[in-house]
N, C-alpha and C positions, 0 to 999 in steps of 0.2 A: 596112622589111619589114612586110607586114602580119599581122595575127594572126587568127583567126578565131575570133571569140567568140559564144556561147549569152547570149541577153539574156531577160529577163522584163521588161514595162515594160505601164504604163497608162495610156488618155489623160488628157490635161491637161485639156480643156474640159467630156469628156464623164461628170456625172456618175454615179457607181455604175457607169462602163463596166467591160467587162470586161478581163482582163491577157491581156495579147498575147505569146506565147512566140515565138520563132525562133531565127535563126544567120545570123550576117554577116560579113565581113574589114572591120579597118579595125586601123589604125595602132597604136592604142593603146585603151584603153575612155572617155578624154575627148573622142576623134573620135568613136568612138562613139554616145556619150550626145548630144552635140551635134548628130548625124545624126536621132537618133532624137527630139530634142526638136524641130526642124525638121519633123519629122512630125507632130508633135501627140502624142508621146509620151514619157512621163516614163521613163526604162529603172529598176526597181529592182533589180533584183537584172544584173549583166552577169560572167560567168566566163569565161576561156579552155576553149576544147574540147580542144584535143591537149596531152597529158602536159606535154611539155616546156616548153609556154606554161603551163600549170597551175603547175607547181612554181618556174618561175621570177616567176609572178605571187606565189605565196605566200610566197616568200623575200624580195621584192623591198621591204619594208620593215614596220617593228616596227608594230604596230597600236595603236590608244589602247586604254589599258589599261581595265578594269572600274572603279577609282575617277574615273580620267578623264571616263570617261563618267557614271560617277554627278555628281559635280561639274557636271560641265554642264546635266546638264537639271533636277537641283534648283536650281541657280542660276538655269536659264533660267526655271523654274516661278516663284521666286519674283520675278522680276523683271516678269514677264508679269502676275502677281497683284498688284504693285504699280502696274499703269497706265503700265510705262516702253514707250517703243518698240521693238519689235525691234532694229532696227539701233541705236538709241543703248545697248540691253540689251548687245549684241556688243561694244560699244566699250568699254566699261564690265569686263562680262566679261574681255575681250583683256588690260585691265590688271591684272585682280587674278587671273587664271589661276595655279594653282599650278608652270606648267612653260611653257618656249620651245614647247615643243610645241601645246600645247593653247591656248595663246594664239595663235599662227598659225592653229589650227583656227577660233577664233572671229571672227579679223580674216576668212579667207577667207570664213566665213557671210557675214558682212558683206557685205563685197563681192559675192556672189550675191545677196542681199537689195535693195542697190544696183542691181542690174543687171536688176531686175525679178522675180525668183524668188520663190515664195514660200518659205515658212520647210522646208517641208518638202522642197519641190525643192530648196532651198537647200544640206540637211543629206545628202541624198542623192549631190547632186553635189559636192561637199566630202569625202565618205565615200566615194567613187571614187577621191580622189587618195591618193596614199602617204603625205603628211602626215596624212590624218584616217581612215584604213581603220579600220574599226571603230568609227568613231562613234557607227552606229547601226543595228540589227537590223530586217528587213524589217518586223515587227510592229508595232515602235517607228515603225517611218515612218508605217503603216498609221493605229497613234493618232494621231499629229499629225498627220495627214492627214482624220482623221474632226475632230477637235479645229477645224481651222480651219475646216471646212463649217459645224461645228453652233454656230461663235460662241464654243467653251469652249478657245480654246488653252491658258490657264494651268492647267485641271482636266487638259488631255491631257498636259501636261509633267509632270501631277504624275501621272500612271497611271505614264508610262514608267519617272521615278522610283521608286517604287513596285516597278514589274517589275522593274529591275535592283536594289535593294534583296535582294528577295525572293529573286530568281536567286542575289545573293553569301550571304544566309545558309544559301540551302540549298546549293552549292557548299563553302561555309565547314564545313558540317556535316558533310559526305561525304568532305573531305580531313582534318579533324580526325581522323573516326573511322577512316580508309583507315591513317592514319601508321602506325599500328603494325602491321599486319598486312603493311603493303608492306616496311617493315622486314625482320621476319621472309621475307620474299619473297626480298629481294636476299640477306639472306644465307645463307638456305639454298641456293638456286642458287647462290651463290658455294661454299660449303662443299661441296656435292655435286658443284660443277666441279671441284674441286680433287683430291676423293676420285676420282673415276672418270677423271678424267685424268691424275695421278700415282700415286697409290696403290694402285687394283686392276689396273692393268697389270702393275704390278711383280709382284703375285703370277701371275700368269700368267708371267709372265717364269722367274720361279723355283720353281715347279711345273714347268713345262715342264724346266727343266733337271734337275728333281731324277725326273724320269720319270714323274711323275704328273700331272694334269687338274683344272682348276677345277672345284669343285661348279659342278651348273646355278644354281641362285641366285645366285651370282659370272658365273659367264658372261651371267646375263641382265642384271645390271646394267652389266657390260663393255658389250656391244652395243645396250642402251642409251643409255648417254652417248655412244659415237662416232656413233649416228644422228642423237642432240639436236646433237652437237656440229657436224653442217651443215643438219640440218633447221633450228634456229631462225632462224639468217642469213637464208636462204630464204624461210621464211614471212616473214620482218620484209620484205623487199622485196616479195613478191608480196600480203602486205599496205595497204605504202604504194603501191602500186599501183594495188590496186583503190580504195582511198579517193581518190586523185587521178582516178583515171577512173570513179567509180562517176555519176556525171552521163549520161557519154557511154554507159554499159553497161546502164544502167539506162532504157529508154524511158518511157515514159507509163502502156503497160498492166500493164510488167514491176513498175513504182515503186505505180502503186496497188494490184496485188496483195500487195505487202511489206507496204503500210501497214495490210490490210486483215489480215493475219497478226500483224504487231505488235500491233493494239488487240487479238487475240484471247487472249495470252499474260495466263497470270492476275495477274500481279503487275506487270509492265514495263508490259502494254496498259494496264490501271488509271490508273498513273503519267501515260503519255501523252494519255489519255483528259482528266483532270482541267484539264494542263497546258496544252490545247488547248482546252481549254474557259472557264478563267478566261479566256483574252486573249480571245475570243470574248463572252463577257458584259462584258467592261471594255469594248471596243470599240462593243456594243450601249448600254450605259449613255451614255456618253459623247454619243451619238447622240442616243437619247431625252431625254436632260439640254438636248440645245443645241436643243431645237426638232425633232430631223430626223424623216422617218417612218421607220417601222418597213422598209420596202425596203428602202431608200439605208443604211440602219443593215446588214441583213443582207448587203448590197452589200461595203459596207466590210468585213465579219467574213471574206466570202470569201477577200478580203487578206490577212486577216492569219493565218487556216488553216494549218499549214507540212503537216499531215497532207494529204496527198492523200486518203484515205479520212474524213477529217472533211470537208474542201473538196466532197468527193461529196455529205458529208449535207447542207450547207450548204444549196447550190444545187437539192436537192432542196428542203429545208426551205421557201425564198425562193419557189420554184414554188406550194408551198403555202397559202404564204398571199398570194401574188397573187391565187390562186383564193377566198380570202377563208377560208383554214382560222383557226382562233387561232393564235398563236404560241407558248405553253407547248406546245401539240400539234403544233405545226410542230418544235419542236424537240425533241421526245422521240420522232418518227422514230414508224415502223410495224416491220415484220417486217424491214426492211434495216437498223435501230441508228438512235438518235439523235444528235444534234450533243451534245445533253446528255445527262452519268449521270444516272439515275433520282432521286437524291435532290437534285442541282441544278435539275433540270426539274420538279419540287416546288415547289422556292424558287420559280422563276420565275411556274409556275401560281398559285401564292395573291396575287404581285406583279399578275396579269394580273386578276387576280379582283377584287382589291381596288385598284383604279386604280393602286398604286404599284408601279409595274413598274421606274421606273429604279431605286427603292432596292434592288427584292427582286432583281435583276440585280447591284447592287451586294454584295450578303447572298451573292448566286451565289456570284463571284469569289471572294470572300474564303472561302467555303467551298469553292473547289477549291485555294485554296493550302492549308488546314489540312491536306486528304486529301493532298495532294503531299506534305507533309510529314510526317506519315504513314506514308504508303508509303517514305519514303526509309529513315526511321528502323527499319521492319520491315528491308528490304532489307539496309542495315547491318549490324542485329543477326542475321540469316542470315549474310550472307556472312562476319563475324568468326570463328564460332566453324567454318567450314566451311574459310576459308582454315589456320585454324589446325590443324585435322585431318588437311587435307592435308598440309599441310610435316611434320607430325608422320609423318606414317603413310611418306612419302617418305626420311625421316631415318630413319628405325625400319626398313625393308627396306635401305637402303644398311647401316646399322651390322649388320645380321644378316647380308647376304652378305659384307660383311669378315671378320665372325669366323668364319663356314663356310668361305673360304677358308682362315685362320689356323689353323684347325683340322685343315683336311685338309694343309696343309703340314708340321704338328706330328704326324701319324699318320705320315708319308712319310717325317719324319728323323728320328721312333725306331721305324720297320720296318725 
């Protein structure tokens, strides 16, 4: 049976070409990929289109987990930094892998490496199958990808490293601080399920019998809870929904106007802004560091973009300075926005001024993770004491329409 899948994929030969979008049927996404490397095309990114093939792709096996993944390319980084070969690095790897899992992951590298791939097509197409989903993020390719052009794969293993490093502490920090307020989450929805579905019924129940009526403050919390009680179901499926189809529902003009709405939002656009930005100057560094020109560097960046509205400034930017603009000016954008925030494209201008561009690219990066983290820790510190207002404020209106209930039933049966 075949399945119809949406692919993103780039040529193999042709450097800094551009990424080729479409939709094709084929079997499975290893026909696929195969098809389309037979073309002269590397697939990155390949999804099922219609629902049913979506959810059943996403069910269809456990992903490697975030240490997994760290493990492997600080491994691979240092093994690459010490002179070993790839394919004997895999071998080597394979045996000392912490899990069955991830040591298959690294025999299969192999084996693609073996077969002509290089490291990056290799991780790629390894990271298509169920054994290794998740190995490695479009970005993460993109640097190893740059990495192998400019001569520097052991500095590109060690960015990715780096990126997912930085990804689990700021994760690490956003679920530390989340625990307790999600806490108080479940159980005040639990507590307020319990009240509005067993216990202010009853008073209604027995109001009604005694010939008198719920306060409206009781009645509105009754009708209330029976709405939540099929509304949420509801929204949770029309939800997973639109997340499994938001690909298909989402076109090209529809998906860059979003992204251009998100950078705009003053605290979330920020966060993105940054996020988008570091892997964009690690990506640029990486280039400059190996030799490459500044093009082929902005080439590469376009890859690794996830924003459709940075990828816009991107390719503007690159226009730019084909025309022979600077590139601190190329990337701080005119009256449409920059690829870079103002105080990154800073950094970068005094890098550009004073020959040392790959380091003050480097100075970049690291200054959009501080802002990232940053911004999460403000976000945080909002949303704890806001979640907690609410539950409060939630609880505090349930407990006052019980006792307005209580009260007009206690007026009722000594009238």
């Amino acid at each position: 049976m075949s399945t119809q899948f949406a692919y993103t994929a780039v040529p193999l030969k042709a450097s800094g070409g551009s990424m080729v979008r479409g939709v094709r049927e084929a079997s499975d996404e290893r026909e696929l990929r195969d098809a389309l490397r037979d073309q002269g095309l590397l697939a990155v990114r390949v999804r099922p289109v219609h629902l049913l093939d979506a959810l059943r792709a996403s069910v269809g096996g456990r992903r490697v987990s975030g240490q997994d993944r760290l493990w492997f390319f600080e491994t691979l980084a240092y093994m690459v930094g010490s002179n070993v070969p790839i394919e004997t690095a895999m071998q080597e790897m394979a045996g000392g892998a912490p899990g069955d899992r991830l040591s298959r992951v690294c025999l299969d590298v192999r084996e693609r490496l073996r077969a002509g791939d290089a490291l990056s097509e290799a991780i790629v197409r390894v990271s298509a199958d169920r054994a290794g989903k998740g190995l490695a993020d479009e970005h993460h390719i993109a640097i190893i990808r740059s990495g192998e052009r400019s001569g520097r794969l052991g500095h590109a293993c060690n960015l990715v490293q780096r990126s997912i490093t930085d990804a689990q502490r700021v994760r690490g920090v956003v679920v530390g601080r989340l625990i307790y307020p999600m806490i108080l989450v479940v159980a005040t929805v639990v507590v307020l399920w319990v009240l509005a579905t067993f216990v202010v019924p009853k008073f209604e129940t027995t109001l009604t019998a005694l010939g008198g009526e719920l306060p409206w403050q009781t009645v509105l919390t009754l009708r209330a809870s029976e709405t939540l009680l099929w509304l949420l179901p509801v929204l949770g499926v029309v939800t997973a929904v639109l997340v499994a189809m938001r690909r298909r529902l989402l076109d090209e003009e529809r998906a860059g106007a979003l992204s251009r709405r998100l950078l705009r939002l003053p605290v979330v656009g920020s966060l993105i802004w940054h996020h988008q930005s570091g892997l964009v100057c690690d990506v640029l560094a990486s280039m400059v560091e190996g030799g490459g020109d500044v093009l082929e560097a902005l080439d590469q960046s376009v890859d690794v973009a996830r924003s459709r509205e940075i990828r816009r400034r991107l390719e503007r930017a690159r226009s730019r300075v084909r025309e022979g603009e600077d590139l601190a000016e190329a990337l701080r954008g005119g009256e449409g926005g920059g690829v870079l925030p103002p105080m990154v494209g800073a950094v970068v201008g005094v890098g550009v001024r004073t020959g040392e561009l790959a380091e003050s690219l480097r100075r970049a990066s690291a200054l959009c993770v501080q802002r990232q983290e940053r911004i999460t820790q403000t976000l945080l510190t909002l949303m704890e004491p806001g979640i907690i207002l609410l539950l409060s404020a939630s609880v505090g209106w349930v407990v006052y329409s019980l006792v307005v209930g209580m009260l007009a039933m206690t007026d009722i049966a000594s009238g």
